[in-house]
N, C-alpha and C positions, 0 to 999 in steps of 0.2 A: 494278231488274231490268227489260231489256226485257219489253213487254206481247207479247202473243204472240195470234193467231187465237185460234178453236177448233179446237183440235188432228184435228176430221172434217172439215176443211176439206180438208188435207192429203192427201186417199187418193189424188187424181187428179197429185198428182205422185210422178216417179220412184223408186222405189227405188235406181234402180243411181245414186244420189250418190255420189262418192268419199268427202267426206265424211261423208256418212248409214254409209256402210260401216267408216267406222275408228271411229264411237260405237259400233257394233254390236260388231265386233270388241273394244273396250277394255271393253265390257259383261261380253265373251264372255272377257275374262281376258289377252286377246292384250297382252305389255308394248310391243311393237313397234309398234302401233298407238294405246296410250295414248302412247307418245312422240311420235309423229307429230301426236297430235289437239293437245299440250301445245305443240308447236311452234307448228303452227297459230295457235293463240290469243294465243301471246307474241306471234306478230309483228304481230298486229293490233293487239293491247294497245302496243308499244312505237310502232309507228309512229301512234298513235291514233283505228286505224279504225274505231270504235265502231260505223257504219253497217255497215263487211258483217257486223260479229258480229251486229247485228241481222237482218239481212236472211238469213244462214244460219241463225238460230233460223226464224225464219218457213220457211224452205223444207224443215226436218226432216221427212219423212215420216208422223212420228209424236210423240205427246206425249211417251214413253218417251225416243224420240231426244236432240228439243229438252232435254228432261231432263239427259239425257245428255252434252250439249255445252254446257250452260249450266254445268253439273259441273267441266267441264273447262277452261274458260273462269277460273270460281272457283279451281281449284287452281294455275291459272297464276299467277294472284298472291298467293296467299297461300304458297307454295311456289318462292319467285321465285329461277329459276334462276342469273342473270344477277347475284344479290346473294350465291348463298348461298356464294363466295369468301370474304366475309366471317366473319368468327368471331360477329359480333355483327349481328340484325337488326330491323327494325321489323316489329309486328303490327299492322293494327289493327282493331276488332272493335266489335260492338254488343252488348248485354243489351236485349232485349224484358223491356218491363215492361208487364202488363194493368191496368189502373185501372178497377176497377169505381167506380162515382157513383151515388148518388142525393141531393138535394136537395129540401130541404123550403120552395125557395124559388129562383128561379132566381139560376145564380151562374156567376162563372167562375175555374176552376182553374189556377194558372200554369203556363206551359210552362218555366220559367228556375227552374234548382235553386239554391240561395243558397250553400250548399257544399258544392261536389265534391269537396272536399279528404276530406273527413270520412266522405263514399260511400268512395272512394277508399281510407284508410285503415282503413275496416270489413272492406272485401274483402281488403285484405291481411294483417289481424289473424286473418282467419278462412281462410286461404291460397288466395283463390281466384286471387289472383295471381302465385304459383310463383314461377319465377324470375325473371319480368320486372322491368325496372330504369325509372327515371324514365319510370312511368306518368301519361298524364295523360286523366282524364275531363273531356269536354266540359262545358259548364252546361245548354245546351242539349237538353230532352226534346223531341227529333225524332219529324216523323208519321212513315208508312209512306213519304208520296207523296214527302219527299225526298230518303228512301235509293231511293227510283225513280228518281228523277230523274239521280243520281251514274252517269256513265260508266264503266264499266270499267276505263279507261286511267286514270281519273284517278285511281279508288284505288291504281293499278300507280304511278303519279307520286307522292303524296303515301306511300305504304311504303318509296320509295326516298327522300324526300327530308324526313327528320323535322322537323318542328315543330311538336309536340306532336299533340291530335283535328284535326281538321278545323274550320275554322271558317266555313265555308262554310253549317253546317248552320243552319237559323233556328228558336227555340222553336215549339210549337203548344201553346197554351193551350187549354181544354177548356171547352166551355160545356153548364153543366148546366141541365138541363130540373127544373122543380117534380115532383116524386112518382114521377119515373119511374127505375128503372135503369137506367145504360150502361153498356156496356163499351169501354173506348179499348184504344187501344196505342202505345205512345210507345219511344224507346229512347235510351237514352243509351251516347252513340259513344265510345269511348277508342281509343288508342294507347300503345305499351310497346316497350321496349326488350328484348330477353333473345338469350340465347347460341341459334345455330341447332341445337344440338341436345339442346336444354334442350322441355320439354313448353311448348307456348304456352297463351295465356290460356284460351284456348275451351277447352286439356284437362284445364288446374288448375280453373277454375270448374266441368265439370262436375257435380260431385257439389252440388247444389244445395241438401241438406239441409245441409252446411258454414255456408253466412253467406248462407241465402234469408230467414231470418227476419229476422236483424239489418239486412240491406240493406233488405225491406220495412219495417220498425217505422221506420228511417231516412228513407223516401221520404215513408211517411204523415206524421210530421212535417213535415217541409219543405213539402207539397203542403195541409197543413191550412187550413183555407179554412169561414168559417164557415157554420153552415148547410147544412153539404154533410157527408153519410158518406163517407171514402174506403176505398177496398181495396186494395190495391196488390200484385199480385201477381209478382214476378220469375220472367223464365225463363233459361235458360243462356247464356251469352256464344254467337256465334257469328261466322265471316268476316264483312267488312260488307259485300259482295254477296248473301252467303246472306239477310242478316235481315230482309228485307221477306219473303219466304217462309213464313220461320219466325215472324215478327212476324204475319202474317194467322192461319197457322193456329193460333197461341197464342187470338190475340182470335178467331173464328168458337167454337174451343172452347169458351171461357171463357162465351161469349154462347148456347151451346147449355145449354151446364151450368145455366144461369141460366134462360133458358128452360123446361126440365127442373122444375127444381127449385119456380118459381112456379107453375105451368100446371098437375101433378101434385095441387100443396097446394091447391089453387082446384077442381078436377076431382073430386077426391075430396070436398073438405068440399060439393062442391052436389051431388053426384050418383053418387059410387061409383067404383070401378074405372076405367079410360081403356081405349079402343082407340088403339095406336100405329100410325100406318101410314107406311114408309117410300118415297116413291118416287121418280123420277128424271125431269124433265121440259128440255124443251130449247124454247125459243123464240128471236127477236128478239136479246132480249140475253142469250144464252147460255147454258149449262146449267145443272142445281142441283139437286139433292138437297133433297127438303122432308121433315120429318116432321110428321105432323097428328096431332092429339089429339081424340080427341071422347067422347061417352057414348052410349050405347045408349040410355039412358033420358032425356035430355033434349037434341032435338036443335039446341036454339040453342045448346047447347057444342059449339064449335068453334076450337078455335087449334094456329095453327101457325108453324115457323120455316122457312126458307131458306136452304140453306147451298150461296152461290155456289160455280162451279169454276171453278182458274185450271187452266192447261194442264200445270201440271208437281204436281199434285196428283196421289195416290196414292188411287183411288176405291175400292179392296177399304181400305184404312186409313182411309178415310172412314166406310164402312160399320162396320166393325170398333169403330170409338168410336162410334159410335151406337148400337149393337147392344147393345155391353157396359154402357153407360151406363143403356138401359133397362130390363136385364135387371136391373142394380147396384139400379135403384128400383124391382123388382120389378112390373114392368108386364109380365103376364102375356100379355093381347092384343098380339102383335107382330106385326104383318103385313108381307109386302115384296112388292111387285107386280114382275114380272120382266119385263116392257116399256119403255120410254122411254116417258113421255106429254108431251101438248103443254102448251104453255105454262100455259095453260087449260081447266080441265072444260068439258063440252057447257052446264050451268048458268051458266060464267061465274065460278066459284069457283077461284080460287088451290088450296085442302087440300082433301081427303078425307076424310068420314064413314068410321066402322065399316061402316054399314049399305048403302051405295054398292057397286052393281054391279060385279065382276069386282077387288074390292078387299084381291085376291092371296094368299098361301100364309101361313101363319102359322109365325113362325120357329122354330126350337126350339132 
């Protein structure tokens, strides 16, 4: 996925874009203008001018926008006009997988599954592969940075011309740290065959509760590595332009949750209750949502996380898994300060004390 500003960058250009105006319109329901934006996109996609798709992401007015046409861009091929003549067409698609780690000794995890065959035929014993025909999964657990990497056009090239995953993609092996938890994200890329008006991969996988176990108990074998806990947690297939997207905010979740869940148990067994404090700061390199943990009664507890923003994140949905998450662990003290702050407190500190000046509304 093109990387993109920060979307306040944006204010000082035009609104009256034509096409800033046919994303708003195809928002606003208009089909004349989602035809229009879908044009759009194919012909840059077919003629492979990955650069203006980039370059009219950057000049969207707005994050909503860029959103918007990045959208559109995604359905252009995954919805490929120009193929669906045919009775029979290619999909192809990633599963985000979150790998929590810790190691009792530093190690390194492989990025190369030994058989795909057997992933492969888990998923389809358990239907999350519908009616796709000679599927084929990569071996290769890919980072985020090289479904970034992947042009647009190319996936539009490689849908229209099947041979098998993509092999372009290169493993990323995982290198674990002694005593400490990670969270990664890795995904393993396939390709399928099925009728164009048969449901595709991404809508037979979704029900996750189908074959999310047997496909994790699967990875953890394969990835077993000694000296290391693994965890292996799957998410739902989705387009392979979407998944770097979807692939961040699975792992920032995962790595929240974990955060949560250690800081809490430490927090209470030294000192009681937590103050949660949510807030939103913007510096240098960008924005982010922090939440701090501290005690009232012993003020060298203090920890906190950082949950960078990309430009096509959803910040009321940000907030909203926070919220619920700490309410879920019964953390009473919730505060949310409703200004942007800078990078840095006037102290110098990254988080936020309870006990800290003007340090906001308490949620309910």
């Amino acid at each position: 996925m093109p990387a993109l500003p920060d979307p306040r960058r944006y204010s000082s250009l035009s609104r009256d874009d034509a096409l800033a105006r046919l994303v708003q319109q195809t928002a606003a329901g208009d089909t004349a203008a989602r035809r229009a934006l879908l044009l759009w996109a194919r012909e840059r996609l077919e003629g492979g001018r990955d650069g203006e798709i980039r370059d009219a992401l950057r000049r969207m007015p707005s994050a909503a926008a860029a959103s918007g046409l990045w959208d559109a861009v995604c359905r252009a091929v995954e919805d490929d006009e120009a193929a669906s003549e045919h009775e029979v067409g290619v999909r192809l698609f990633a599963f985000p997988i979150v790998l929590v780690v810790a190691g009792r000794q530093p190690a390194v995890v492989t990025g190369t599954l030994a058989h795909p065959d057997a992933i492969r035929e888990a998923l389809e014993k358990h239907g999350a592969l519908g009616a796709a025909r000679n599927v084929g999964l990569s071996n290769a657990l890919c980072a985020r940075t090289a479904l970034d990497a992947i042009e647009p056009s190319a996936v539009l090239r490689w849908s229209r011309e099947w041979s098998g995953p993509p092999r372009e993609l290169a493993p990323q092996e995982i290198r674990v740290e002694r005593g400490r938890e990670q969270v990664h994200v890795r995904f393993i890329v396939g390709a399928g065959i099925s009728p164009r008006d048969a449901p595709s991969i991404v809508e037979t996988a979704s029900n996750i509760g189908a074959w999310g176990i047997p496909l994790a108990k699967l990875l953890m074998q394969e990835l077993a590595c000694p000296a290391v806990d693994l965890l292996a947690l799957p998410r739902p297939p989705v387009g392979l332009l979407r998944a770097p997207l979807a692939g961040r905010q699975a792992e920032i979740e995962a790595a929240f949750h974990l955060f949560v869940s250690n800081t809490l148990r430490e927090l209470r067994a030294a000192a009681g209750e937590p103050t949660a404090i949510v807030s939103a700061h913007e510096g240098a390199a960008g924005a982010e949502v922090r939440v701090s943990m501290s005690s009232v009664f012993d003020a060298a507890l203090l920890e906190g996380f950082r949950w960078p923003l990309h430009p096509f994140d959803d910040l009321q949905r940000i907030e909203a898994v926070i919220a619920e998450l700490l309410q879920a662990c019964r953390v009473d003290d919730l505060r949310v300060i409703p200004k942007v702050l800078p990078e840095r407190m006037g102290s110098g500190r990254l988080f936020l004390r309870g006990g800290d000046a003007g340090t906001g509304d308490r949620a309910h």
